[in-house]
VEXRO-765739 format. One line per field, with one value per residue (C-alpha): residue number from 1; x, y, z; residue in three letters. Coordinates in nm, 2 decimals, padded with zeros to 4 digits. Example, Ala and Ser with C-alpha at 12.3 -4.5 7.8 and 13.67 -1.06 7.14 Angstrom:
! residues 2
k (1 / 2)
x (01.23 / 01.37)
y (-00.45 / -00.11)
z (00.78 / 00.71)
r (Ala / Ser)
***
This chain:
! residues 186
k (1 / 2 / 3 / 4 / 5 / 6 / 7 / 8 / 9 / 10 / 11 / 12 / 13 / 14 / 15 / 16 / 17 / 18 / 19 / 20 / 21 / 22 / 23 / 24 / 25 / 26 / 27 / 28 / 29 / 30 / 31 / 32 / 33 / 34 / 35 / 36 / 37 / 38 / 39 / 40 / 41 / 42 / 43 / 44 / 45 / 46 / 47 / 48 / 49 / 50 / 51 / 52 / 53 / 54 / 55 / 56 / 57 / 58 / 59 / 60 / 61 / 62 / 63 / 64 / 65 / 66 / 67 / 68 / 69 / 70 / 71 / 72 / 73 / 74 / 75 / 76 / 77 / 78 / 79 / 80 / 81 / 82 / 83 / 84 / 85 / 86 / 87 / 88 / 89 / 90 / 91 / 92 / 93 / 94 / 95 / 96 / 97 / 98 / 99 / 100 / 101 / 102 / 103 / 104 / 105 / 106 / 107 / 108 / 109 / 110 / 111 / 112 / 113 / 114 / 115 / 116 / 117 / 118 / 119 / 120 / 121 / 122 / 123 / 124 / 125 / 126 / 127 / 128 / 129 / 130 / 131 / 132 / 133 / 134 / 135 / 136 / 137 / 138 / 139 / 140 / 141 / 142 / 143 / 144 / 145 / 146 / 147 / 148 / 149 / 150 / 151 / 152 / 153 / 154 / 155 / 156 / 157 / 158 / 159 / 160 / 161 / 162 / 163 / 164 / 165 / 166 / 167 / 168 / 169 / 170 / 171 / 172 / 173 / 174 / 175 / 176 / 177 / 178 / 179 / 180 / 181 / 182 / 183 / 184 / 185 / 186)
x (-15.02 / -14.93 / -14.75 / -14.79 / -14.49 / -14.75 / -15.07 / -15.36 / -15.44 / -15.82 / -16.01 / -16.24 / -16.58 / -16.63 / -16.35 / -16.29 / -16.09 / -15.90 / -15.70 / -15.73 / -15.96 / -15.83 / -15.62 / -15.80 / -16.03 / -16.36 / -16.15 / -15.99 / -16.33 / -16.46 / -16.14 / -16.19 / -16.56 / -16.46 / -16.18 / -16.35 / -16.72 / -16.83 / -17.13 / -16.94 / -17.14 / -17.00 / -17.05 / -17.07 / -17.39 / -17.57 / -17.44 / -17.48 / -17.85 / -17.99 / -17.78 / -17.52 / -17.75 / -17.67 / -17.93 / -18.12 / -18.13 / -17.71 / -17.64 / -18.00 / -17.82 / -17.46 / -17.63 / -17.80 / -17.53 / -17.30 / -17.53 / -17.47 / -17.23 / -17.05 / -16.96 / -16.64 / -16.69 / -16.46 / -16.39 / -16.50 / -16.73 / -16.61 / -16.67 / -17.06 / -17.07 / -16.96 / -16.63 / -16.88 / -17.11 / -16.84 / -16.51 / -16.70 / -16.80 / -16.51 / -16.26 / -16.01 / -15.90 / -15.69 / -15.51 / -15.39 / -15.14 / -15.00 / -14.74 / -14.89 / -14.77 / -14.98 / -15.31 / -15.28 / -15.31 / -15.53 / -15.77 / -15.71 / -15.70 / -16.03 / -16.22 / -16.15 / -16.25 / -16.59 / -16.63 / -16.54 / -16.76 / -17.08 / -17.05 / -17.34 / -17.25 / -17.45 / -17.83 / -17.81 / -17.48 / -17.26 / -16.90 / -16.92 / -16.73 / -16.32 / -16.38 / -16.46 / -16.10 / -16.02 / -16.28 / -16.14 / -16.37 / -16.26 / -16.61 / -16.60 / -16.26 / -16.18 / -15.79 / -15.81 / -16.01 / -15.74 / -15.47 / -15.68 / -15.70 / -15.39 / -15.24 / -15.57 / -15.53 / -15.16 / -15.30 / -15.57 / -15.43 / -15.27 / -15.60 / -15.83 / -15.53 / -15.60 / -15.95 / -16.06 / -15.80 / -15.98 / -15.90 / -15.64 / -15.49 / -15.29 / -15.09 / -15.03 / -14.76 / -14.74 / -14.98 / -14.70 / -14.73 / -15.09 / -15.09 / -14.84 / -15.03 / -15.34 / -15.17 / -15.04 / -15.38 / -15.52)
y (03.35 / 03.14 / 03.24 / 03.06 / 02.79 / 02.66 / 02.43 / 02.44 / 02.21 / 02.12 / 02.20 / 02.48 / 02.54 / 02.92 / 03.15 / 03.53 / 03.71 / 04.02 / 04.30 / 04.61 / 04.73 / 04.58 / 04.30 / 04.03 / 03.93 / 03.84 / 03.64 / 03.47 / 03.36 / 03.25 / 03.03 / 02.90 / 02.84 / 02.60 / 02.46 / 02.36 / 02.30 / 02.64 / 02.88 / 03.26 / 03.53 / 03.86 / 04.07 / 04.42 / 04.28 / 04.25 / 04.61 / 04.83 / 04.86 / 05.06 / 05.37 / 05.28 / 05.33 / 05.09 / 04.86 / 04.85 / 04.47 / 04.47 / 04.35 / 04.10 / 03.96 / 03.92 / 03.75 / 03.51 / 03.36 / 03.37 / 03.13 / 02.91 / 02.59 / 02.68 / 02.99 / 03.17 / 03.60 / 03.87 / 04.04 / 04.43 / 04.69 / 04.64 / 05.01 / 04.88 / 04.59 / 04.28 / 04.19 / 04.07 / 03.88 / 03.72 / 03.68 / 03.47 / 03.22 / 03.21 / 02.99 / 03.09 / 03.43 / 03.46 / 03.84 / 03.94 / 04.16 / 04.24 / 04.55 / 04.88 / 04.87 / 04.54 / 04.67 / 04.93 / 04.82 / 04.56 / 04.84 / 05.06 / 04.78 / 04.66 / 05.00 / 05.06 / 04.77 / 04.76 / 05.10 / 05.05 / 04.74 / 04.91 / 04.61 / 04.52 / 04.52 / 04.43 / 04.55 / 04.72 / 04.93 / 05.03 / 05.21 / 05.55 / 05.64 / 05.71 / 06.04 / 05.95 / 05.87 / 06.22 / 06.32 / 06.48 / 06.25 / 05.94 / 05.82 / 05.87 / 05.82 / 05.43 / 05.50 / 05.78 / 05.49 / 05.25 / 05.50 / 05.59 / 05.21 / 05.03 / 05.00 / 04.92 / 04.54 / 04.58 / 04.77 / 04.56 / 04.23 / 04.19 / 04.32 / 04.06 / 03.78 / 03.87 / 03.98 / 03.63 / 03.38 / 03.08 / 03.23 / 03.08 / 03.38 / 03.31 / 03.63 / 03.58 / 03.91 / 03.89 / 03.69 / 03.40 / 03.34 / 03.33 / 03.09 / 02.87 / 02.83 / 02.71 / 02.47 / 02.33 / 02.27 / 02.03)
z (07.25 / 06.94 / 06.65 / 06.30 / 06.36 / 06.65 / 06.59 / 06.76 / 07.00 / 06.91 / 06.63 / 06.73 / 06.70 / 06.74 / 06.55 / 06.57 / 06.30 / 06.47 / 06.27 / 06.12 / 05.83 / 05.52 / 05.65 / 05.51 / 05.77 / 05.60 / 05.35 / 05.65 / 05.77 / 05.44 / 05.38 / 05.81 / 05.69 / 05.45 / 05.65 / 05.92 / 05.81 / 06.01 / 05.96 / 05.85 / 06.01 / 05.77 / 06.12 / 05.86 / 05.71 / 06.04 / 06.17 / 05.85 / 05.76 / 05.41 / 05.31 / 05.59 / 05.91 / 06.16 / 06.22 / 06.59 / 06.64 / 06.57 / 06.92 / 06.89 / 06.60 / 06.74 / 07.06 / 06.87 / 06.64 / 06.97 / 07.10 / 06.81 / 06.86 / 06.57 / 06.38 / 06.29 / 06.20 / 06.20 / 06.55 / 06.47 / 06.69 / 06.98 / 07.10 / 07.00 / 07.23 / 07.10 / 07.32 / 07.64 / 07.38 / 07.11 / 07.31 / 07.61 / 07.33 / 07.13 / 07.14 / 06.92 / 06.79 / 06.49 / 06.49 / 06.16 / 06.27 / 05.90 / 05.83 / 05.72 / 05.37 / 05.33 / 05.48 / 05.32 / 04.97 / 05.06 / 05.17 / 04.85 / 04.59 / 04.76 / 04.79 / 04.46 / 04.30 / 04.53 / 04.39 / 03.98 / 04.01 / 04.22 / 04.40 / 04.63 / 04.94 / 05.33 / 05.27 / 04.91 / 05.03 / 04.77 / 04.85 / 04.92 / 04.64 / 04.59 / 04.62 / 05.00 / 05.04 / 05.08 / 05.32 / 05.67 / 05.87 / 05.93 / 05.94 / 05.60 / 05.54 / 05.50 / 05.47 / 05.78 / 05.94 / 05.86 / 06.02 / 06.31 / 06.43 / 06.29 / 06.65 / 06.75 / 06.84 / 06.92 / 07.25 / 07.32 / 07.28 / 07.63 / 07.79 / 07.59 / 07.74 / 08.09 / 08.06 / 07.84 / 07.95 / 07.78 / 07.43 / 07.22 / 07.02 / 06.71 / 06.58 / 06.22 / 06.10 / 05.75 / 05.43 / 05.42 / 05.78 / 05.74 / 05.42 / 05.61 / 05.93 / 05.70 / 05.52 / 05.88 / 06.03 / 05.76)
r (Unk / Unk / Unk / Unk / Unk / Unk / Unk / Unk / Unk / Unk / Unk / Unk / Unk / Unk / Unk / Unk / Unk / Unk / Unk / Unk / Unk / Unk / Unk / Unk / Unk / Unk / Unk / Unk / Unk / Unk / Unk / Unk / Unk / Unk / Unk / Unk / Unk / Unk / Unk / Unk / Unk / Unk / Unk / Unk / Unk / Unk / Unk / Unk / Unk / Unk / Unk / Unk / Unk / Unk / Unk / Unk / Unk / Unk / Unk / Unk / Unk / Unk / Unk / Unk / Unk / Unk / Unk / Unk / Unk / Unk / Unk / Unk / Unk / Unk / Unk / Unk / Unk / Unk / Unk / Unk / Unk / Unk / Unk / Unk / Unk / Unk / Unk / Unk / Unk / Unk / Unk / Unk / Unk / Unk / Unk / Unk / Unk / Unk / Unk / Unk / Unk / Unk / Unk / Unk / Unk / Unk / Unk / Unk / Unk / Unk / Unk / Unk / Unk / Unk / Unk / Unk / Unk / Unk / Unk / Unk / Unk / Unk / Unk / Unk / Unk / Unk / Unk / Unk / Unk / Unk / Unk / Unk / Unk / Unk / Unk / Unk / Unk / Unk / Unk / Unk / Unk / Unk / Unk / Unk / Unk / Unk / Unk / Unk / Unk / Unk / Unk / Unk / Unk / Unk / Unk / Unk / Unk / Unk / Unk / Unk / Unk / Unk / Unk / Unk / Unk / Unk / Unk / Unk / Unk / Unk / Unk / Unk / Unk / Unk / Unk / Unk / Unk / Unk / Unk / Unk / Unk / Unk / Unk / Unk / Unk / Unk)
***
């Protein structure tokens, strides 16, 4: 595994953005997309269909950009099915692995803003509203989501090392580390 003081080795051609809800990682891959001339796949807006229903030809979807030679998207629904379709294809994996305090408002500053604006999100979706926020299901919940899964990738990590051993896996801890570790690959 690589931290941020390391460079990569090759400039890849298929990315995957890990971390929690809120971390940043769709920004991530916007900002790799224009680094490195790659096609951004926003993996949300081929899952979440009208009125939030997810959409049957998700996995269809995620199979055929896989198959692409070049593409960077953020590393989500695994439970769903994408580790055996992304992960074999990926090359690199960059793991936002940023303190709670940061995710955290990250997540609120963005739901909120999504939500004041009526922003337009995958297929006509709008948030949910702020009043979700304080909804007992975490299906529902964004910031019980958030909670629920913030260890998430700090369990799975060693498994996708042994399990995908051609992955190069960058673990960026903080914002600064993140911004740093850009500026080095150019």
């Amino acid at each position: 595994m690589l931290s941020s003081a390391d460079l990569l080795p090759f400039r890849p051609d298929r990315v995957l953005i890990a971390g929690v809800t809120g971390s940043g990682k769709t920004t991530l891959a916007r900002r790799v997309e224009d680094r490195w001339g790659l096609r951004h796949i926003e993996i949300d807006g081929l899952f979440h269909g009208p009125d939030w229903t997810p959409r049957p030809s998700f996995l269809d979807d995620v199979r055929t950009f896989a198959g692409e030679d070049r593409w960077v998207t953020e590393w989500q629904y695994t439970s769903k099915g994408t580790d055996d379709i992304l992960a074999p294809r990926a090359q690199v994996v960059l793991w936002l692995d940023y303190p709670y305090r940061v995710v955290r408002t990250r997540l609120i500053r963005r739901t909120a803003s999504r939500q004041l604006l009526r922003t337009r999100l995958w297929n006509g979706n709008t948030e949910r509203g702020l009043l979700s926020m304080f909804r007992r299901d975490p299906e529902e919940n964004i910031l019980l989501w958030q909670t629920r899964t913030l260890r998430k990738w700090s369990e799975r990590m060693p498994v996708v090392e042994e399990r995908f051993p051609h992955l190069t896996i960058v673990r960026l801890r903080n914002p600064r580390e993140t911004e740093r570790w850009l500026r080095a690959q150019a």
